[in-house]
N, C-alpha and C positions, 0 to 999 in steps of 0.2 A: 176879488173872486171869492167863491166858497173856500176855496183852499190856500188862504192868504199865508199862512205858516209854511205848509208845505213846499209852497211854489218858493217862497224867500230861501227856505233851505237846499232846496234841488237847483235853483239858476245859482247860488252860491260855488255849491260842488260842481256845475257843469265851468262854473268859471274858473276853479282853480284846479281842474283837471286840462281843458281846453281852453289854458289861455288867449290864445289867440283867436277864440271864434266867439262872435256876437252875433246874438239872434235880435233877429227883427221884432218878436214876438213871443211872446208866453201866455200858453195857456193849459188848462187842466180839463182833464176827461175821466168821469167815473171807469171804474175796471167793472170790465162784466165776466162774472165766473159762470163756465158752465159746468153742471154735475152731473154725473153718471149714475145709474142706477147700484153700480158696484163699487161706486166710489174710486177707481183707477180710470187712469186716460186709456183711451180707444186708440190703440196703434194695431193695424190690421190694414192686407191689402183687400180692398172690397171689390174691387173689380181689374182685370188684366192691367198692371203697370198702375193703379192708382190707389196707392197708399195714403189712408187716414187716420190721423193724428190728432186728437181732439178730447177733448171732456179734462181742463185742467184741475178741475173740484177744488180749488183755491189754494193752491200748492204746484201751478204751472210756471209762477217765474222761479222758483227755485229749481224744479225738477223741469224745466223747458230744453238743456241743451242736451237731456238725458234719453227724453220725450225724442227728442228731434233725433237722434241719432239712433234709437230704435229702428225709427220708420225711413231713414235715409238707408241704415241698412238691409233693412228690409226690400226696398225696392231698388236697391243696386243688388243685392243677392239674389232676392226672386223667392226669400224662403229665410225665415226664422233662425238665427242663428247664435244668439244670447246665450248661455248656458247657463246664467246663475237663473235666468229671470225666464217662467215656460211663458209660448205664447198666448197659451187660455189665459191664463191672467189679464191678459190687454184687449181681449175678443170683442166688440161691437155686441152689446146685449139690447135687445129692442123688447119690453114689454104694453 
């Protein structure tokens, strides 16, 4: 594959994390970034009960379970409740 390095060292770590599981298969898939105009992910409820979470700007697998837990708070709350971080900051911007 394109990713002949990468892959020998990720099936390596998967093996000596999860001894005991083998996969049938391996393969690789490019990562697609999306960006925001403001550069932060989009955590906002946009319509009744449906919270979006979205715009990683290539910094979502780090900040993903941060990301995710905004917007699960949010729509078990119904309403913003962060204190360090306001919610303008994460607003849906459409130009």
């Amino acid at each position: 594959t394109e990713h002949t390095n990468e892959m020998a060292d990720l099936r390596s770590l998967v093996e000596a994390v999860l001894p005991g599981v083998r996969a049938t298969a391996w393969e690789t898939r490019p990562c697609l970034i999306t960006e925001t105009p403001t550069r932060r992910p989009y955590v906002e409820e946009v319509a009744p009960g449906l919270v979006l979470a979205a715009g990683g700007n290539g910094y979502a697998a780090k900040s993903g379970p941060a990301i995710g837990a905004l917007a699960a708070t949010l729509l078990r709350e119904g309403r913003w409740t962060d204190e360090v971080l306001a919610a303008d900051r994460f607003r849906v911007v459409t130009r």
